[in-house]
C-alpha positions in Angstrom: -19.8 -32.9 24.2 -19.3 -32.5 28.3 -16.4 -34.6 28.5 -14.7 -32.6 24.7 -15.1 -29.5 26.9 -13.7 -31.0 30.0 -11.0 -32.1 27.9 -10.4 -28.2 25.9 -10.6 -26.4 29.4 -8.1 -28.6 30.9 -5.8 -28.8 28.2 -5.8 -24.8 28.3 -4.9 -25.0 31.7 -2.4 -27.7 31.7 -0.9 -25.1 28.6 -1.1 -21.7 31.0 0.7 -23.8 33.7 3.9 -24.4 31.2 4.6 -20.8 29.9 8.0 -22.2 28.9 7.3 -25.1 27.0 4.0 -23.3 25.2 5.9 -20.2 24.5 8.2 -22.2 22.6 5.6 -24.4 21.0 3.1 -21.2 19.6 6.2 -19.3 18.3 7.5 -22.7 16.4 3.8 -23.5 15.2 3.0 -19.7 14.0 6.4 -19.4 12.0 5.5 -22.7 10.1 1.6 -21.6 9.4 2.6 -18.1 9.1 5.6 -18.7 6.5 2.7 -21.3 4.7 -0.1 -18.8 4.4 1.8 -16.1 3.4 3.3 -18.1 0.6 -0.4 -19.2 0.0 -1.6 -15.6 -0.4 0.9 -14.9 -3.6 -0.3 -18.6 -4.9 -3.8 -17.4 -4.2 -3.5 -14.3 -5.9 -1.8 -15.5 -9.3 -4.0 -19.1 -9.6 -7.3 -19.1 -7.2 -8.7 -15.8 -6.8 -11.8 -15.0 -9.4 -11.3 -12.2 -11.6 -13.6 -9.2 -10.4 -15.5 -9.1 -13.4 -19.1 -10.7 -14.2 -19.2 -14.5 -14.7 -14.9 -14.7 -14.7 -15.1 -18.3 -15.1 -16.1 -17.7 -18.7 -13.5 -15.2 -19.6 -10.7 -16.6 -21.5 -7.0 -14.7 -23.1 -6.7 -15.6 -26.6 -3.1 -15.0 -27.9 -1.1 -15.4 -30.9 1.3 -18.8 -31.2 3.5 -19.2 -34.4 6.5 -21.8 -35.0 9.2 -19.4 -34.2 8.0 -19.2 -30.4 7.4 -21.4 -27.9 5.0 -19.3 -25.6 1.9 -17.7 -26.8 2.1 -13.7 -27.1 0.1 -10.9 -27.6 -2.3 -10.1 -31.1 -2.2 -8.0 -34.1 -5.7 -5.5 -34.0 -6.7 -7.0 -37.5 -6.8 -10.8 -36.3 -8.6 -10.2 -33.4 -11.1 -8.1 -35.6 -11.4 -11.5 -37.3 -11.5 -13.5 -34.1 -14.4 -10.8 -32.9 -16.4 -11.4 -36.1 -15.6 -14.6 -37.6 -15.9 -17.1 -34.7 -19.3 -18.1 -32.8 -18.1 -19.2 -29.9 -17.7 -16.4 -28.0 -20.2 -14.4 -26.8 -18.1 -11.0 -26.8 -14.3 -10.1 -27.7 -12.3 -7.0 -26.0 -8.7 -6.3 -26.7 -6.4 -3.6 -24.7 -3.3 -2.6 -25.0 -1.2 -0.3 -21.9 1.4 2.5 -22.4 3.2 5.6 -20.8 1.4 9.1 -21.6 1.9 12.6 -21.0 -0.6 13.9 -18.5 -1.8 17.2 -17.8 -4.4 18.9 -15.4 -4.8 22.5 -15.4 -1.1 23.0 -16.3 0.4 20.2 -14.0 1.8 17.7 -16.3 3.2 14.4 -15.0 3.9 11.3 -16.6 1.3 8.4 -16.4 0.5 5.0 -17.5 -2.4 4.3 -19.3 -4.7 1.3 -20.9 -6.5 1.7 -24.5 -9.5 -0.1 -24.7 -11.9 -1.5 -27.3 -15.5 0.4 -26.3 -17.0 -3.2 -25.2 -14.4 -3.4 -22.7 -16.7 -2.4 -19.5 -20.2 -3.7 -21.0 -17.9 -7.4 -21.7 -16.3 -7.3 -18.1 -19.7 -6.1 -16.1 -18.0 -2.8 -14.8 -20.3 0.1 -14.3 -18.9 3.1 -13.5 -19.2 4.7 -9.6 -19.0 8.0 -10.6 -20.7 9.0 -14.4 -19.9 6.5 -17.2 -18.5 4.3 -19.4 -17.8 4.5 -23.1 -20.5 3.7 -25.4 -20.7 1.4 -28.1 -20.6 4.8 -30.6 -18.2 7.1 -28.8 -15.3 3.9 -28.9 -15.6 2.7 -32.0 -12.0 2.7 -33.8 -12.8 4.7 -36.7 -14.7 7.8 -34.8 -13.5 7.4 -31.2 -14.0 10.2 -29.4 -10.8 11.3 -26.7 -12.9 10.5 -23.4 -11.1 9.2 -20.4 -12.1 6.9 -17.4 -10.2 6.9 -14.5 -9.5 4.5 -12.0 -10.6 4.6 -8.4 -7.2 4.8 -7.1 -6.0 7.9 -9.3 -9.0 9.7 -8.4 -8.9 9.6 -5.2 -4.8 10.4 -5.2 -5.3 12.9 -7.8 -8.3 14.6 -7.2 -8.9 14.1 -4.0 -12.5 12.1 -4.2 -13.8 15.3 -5.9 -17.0 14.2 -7.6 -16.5 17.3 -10.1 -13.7 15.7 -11.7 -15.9 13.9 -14.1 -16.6 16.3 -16.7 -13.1 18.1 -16.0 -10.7 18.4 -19.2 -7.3 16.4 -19.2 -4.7 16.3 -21.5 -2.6 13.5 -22.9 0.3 14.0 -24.8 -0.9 17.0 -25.6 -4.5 15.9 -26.6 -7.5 17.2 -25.1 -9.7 14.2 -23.5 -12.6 14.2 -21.1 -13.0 12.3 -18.1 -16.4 11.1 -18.4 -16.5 8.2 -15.5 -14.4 6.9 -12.5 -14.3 2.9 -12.0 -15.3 1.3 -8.6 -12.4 0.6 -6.3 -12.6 -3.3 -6.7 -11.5 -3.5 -10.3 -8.0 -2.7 -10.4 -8.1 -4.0 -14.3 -7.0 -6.5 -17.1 -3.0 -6.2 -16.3 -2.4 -8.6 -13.2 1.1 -6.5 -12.3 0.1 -2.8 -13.2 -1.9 -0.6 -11.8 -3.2 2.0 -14.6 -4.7 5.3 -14.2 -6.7 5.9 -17.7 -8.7 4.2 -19.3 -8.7 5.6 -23.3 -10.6 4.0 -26.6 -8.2 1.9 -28.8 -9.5 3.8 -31.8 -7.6 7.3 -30.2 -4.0 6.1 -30.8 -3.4 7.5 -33.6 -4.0 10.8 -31.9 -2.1 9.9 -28.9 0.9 8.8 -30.8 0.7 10.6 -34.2 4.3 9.8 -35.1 3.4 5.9 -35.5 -0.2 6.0 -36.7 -1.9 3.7 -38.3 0.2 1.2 -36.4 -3.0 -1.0 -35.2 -4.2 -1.9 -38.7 -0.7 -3.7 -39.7 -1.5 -7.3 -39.4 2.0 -8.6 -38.6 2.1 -5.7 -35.6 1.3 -7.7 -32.6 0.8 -5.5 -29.8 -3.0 -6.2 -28.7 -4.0 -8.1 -25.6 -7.3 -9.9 -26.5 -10.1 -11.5 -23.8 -12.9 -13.6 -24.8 -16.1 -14.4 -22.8 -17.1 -17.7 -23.8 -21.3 -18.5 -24.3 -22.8 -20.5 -21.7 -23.3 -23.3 -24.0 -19.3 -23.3 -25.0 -16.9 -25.4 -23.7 -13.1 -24.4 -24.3 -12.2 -27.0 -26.5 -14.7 -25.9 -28.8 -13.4 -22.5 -28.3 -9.7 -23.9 -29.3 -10.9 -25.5 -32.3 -13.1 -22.6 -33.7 -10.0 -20.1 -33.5 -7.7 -22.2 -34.9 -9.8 -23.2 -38.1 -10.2 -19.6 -38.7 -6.4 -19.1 -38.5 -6.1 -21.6 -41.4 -8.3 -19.5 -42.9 -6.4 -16.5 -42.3 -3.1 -18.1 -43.5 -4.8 -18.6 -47.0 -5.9 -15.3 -46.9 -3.1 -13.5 -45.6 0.1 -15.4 -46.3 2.7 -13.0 -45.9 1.5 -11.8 -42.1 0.0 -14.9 -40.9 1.8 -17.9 -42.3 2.2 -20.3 -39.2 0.3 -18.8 -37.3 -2.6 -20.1 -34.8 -4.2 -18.9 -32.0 -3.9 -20.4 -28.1 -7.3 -20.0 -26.0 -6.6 -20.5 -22.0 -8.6 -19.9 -18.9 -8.3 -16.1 -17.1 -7.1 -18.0 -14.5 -4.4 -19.6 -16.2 -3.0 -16.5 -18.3 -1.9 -14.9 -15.0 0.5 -13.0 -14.7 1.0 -12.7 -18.2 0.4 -15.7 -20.8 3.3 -15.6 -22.0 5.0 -17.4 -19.0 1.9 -18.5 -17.4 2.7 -21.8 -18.1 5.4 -22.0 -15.6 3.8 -20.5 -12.9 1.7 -23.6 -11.7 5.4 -25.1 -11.6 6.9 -22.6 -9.9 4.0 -22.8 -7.4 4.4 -26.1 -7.0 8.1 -26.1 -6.0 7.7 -23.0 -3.3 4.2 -24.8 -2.3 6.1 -28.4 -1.1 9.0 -26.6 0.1 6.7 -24.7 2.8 5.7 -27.8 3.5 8.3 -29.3 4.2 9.1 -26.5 6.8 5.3 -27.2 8.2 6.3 -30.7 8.8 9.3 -29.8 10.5 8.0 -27.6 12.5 5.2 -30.2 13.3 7.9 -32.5 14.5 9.9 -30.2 16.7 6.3 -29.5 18.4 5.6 -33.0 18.1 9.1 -33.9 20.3 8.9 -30.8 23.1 5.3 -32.6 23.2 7.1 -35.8 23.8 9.2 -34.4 26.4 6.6 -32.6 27.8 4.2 -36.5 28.0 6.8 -38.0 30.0 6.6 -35.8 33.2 2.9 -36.7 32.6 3.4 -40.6 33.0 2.1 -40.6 36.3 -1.2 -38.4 35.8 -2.0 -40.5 32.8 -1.6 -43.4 34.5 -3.5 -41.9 37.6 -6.4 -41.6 35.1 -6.3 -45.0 33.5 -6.4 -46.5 36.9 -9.4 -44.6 38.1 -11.3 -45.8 34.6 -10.1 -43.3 31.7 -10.0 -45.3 28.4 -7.6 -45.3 26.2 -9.2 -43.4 23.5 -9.8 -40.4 26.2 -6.0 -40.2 26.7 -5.5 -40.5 23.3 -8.2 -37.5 22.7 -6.7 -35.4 25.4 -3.3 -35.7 24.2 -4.7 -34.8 20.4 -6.8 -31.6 21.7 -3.7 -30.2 23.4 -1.6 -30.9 19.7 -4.6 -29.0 18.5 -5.5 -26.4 21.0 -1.7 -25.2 20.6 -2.0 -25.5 16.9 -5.1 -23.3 16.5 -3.4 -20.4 18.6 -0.4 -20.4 16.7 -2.1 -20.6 13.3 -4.2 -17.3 14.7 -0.8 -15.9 15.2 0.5 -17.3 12.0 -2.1 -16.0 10.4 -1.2 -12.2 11.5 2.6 -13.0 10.7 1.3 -13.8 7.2 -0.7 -10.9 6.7 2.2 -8.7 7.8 4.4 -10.1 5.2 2.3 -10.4 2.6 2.0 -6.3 3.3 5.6 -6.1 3.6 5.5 -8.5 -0.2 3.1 -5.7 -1.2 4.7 -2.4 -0.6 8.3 -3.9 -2.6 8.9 -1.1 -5.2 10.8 -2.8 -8.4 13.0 -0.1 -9.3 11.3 0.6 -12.8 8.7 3.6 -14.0 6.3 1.1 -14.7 3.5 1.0 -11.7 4.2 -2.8 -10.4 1.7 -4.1 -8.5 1.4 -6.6 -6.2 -2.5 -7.5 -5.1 -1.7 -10.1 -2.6 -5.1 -9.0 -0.1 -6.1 -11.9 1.8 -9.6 -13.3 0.4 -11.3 -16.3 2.4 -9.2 -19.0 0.8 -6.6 -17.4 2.7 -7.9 -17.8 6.0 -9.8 -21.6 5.3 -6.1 -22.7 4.4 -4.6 -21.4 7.4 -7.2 -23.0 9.8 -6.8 -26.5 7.9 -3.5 -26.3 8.0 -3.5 -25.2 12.0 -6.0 -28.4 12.2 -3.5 -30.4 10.4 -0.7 -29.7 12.5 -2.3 -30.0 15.5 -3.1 -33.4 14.6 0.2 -34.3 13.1 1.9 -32.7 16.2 0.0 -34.7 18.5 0.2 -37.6 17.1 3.1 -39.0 18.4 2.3 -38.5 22.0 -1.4 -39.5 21.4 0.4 -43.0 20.3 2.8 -43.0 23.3 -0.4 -42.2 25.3 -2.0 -45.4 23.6 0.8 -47.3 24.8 0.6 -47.0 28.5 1.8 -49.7 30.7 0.0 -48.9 34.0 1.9 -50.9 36.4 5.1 -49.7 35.0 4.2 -46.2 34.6 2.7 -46.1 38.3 6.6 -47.5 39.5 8.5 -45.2 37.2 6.5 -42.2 38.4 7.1 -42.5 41.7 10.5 -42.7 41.3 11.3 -39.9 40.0 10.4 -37.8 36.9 13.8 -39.0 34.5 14.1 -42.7 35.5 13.0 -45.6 33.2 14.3 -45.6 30.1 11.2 -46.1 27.9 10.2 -42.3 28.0 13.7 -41.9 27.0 13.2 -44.5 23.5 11.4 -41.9 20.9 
C-alpha cells in the first residue's frame, strides 16, 4: 500500500512538472469520457433508469397488434375493459390517454395539455399525493366520474406559486368546472416519457370535456387508449403474453367486425420507452450511437496513449536509473499504469462536468411544436459509475502501451542512449 502511494504522489508530481503535455492529455481524455457519458445519460434515461413508480419492474404496456401494422399501437377502452377483467395475470390494469384543453383560473384562460386517467391510476403506480389527494375508486369510475383535477408538481409551483390553497380552488376546462383536489410529488413526472402534463382528469369525464365526440371511448374499433399492467408476483411475462392473447381469440369470436386479427403485445416499462410503437428500434439505435462513442474513446485513448509514448522516452534514463538501483519490472510497469490512470481519472471528473453540461444543454432544446416535449436526461448513479469505469478503462488502455515499452527495458542500452542525448537511438523512435 506504501510503495502504491509512493507511486500516486510521484506520478502527480511528475504530471504538475509537464503542464504542457498534461494540459493536452486531460482536455483529450475529458472530451472522449465527457462526449461518452453524455451520450450514456440519453441511453440511460430511455433503457436503464427505473420508472418512479412502486415495484416498476413489474409494470408492463400492453398494446394492440393487428395484421395491417407492423408495430404495436395504442387500445380501444372496451378491450382493455376486457384485458382488466378477463385476464388473471395481472394484478391491476390502468389506461390513460393525453390531450390539449382549455384552461381557466379566475378568468385567465390558457391553453394546456392534459392526461385522463382511469381512477386506479395512482393506487396502481404507488403515487400519493403531496398536497390533498388522489381520486378514489368511486369519484373515477367511467360512468359517474366526478370533474376533479390533480395537478402536477411542476404546474403548481409555475402556476400557483407553491400556494397550498390551490387544492380546493375551482378550475375550468373547456369550459367545465373541475376541482383540484391533490398536487403530485415532484419525482413523478408521469406515464408519457416525452411530455410533461399539467392535469391529471378521470377517463370517465371526456365526454364532458369534449361533448362534440362523446361516447367516443366505448367504440371498440376506436383505439386511442394507452394501457399499463402490473404483473402479480407470481407471473412471469410469458404467461402474461399468452393470457392476453387467448382472450383476444376470444374477443375475435365475439366481436368480429372490430377485432378480427387482432392480438395484443405485452412488453416490459422499460422496453415501451419512448413510445411502444417504435420502441423496438431504440435498443438499435442505442447501439449504433453507443459503439460509435466508443470508437472516439479508443481514439482518444490512443492519442493519450502516443503523447504518453513520447513523453516515456525522455524518461529512458530515470527508468533505467531505477532498474539499476533494484526496481522490478512490474513497479515500472505499475508506475507507468497509475500515471495512464491518474490522468484518466482527472479528466473523466472533468468529462463528467462536460457531460452534465450537455446533457442540460440536450435538455433545454425546445422542438418547435405546442406539445410540452420533454427531455428527462438528470444524471442518476448509473451515470456517474459508467463515467468512473470508463475513466478506469482508459487509464489502463492509455497506459498500456508505455507500461509494455516500460516492460521492455534494456538497461545497458537505455543507460548509453540516455546519456547521449534525449533523441538519439532509434528504438524510442519504433512505436
Amino acid at each position: 500500500m506504501n510503495t502504491l502511494l509512493q507511486d500516486l504522489r510521484y506520478s502527480v508530481r511528475m504530471l504538475l512538472r509537464q503542464p504542457g503535455f498534461t494540459a493536452i492529455a486531460l482536455l483529450t481524455l475529458a472530451l472522449g469520457i465527457g462526449v461518452n457519458s453524455a451520450i450514456f445519460s440519453v441511453v440511460n434515461a430511455y433503457l436503464f433508469r427505473p420508472f418512479p413508480a412502486k415495484d416498476p419492474d413489474q409494470l408492463v404496456v400492453i398494446a394492440t397488434r393487428d395484421n395491417t401494422l407492423e408495430v404495436p399501437y395504442e387500445m380501444a377502452y372496451p378491450n382493455y375493459e376486457d384485458i382488466r377483467d378477463r385476464t388473471e395475470v395481472f394484478s391491476d390494469v390502468i389506461a390513460y390517454g393525453n390531450g390539449v384543453a382549455n384552461l381557466s383560473i379566475d378568468g385567465q384562460a390558457e391553453r394546456t395539455w392534459i392526461e385522463s386517467v382511469t381512477a386506479n391510476y395512482f393506487s396502481m403506480l404507488g403515487i400519493e399525493a403531496v398536497m390533498g389527494r388522489t381520486f378514489s375508486a368511486e369519484e373515477g369510475r367511467f360512468e359517474s366520474a366526478k370533474p376533479l383535477a390533480v395537478l402536477s408538481y411542476g404546474y403548481w409551483r409555475s402556476r400557483f406559486a407553491g400556494d397550498t390553497s390551490a387544492v380546493g380552488k375551482a378550475i375550468k376546462l373547456n369550459g367545465v368546472p373541475f376541482t383540484i383536489v391533490g398536487v403530485l410529488p415532484e419525482s413523478f413526472t408521469g406515464t408519457e416519457n416525452l411530455l410533461s402534463l399539467d392535469v391529471y382528469v378521470p377517463l370517465g369525464t371526456q365526454d364532458q370535456l369534449y361533448p362534440s365526440s362523446a361516447g367516443w371511448l366505448k367504440v371498440r374499433d376506436n383505439t386511442g387508449i394507452r394501457v399499463m399492467g402490473r404483473l402479480r408476483p407470481d407471473v412471469r411475462i410469458e404467461q402474461a403474453k399468452t393470457a392476453v392473447n387467448l382472450l383476444a381469440r376470444q374477443l375475435e369470436q365475439e366481436y368480429p367486425k372490430t377485432n378480427r386479427g387482432v392480438s395484443f403485445a405485452v412488453v416490459f416499462e422499460t422496453n415501451a420507452r419512448p413510445i411502444i410503437s417504435i420502441a423496438e428500434n431504440v435498443p438499435r439505435i442505442a447501439a449504433v450511437f453507443m459503439a460509435l462513442v466508443v470508437l472516439v474513446l479508443l481514439i482518444a485513448c490512443a492519442n493519450v496513449a502516443n503523447l504518453m509514448l513520447a513523453q516515456a522516452t525522455t524518461r529512458q534514463k530515470e527508468l533505467a536509473i531505477r532498474a539499476a538501483m533494484g526496481a522490478s519490472r512490474a513497479s515500472l510497469v505499475r508506475l507507468m499504469l497509475i500515471e495512464g490512470i491518474v490522468l484518466a481519472m482527472v479528466g473523466g471528473g472533468a468529462g463528467l462536468l462536460l457531460s452534465l453540461w450537455a446533457v442540460d444543454w440536450l435538455a433545454s432544446i425546445r422542438v418547435s411544436t405546442d406539445a410540452p416535449i420533454r427531455f428527462d436526461l438528470s444524471p442518476d448513479w448509473r451515470v456517474f459509475v459508467f463515467a468512473l469505469v470508463v475513466a478506469l478503462l482508459t487509464g489502463m488502455i492509455s497506459g498500456l502501451a508505455p507500461a509494455l515499452q516500460a516492460s521492455r527495458l534494456n538497461l545497458n542500452e537505455s543507460l548509453k542512449e540516455g546519456g547521449r542525448t534525449s533523441t538519439a537511438g532509434s528504438s524510442r523512435h519504433r512505436v
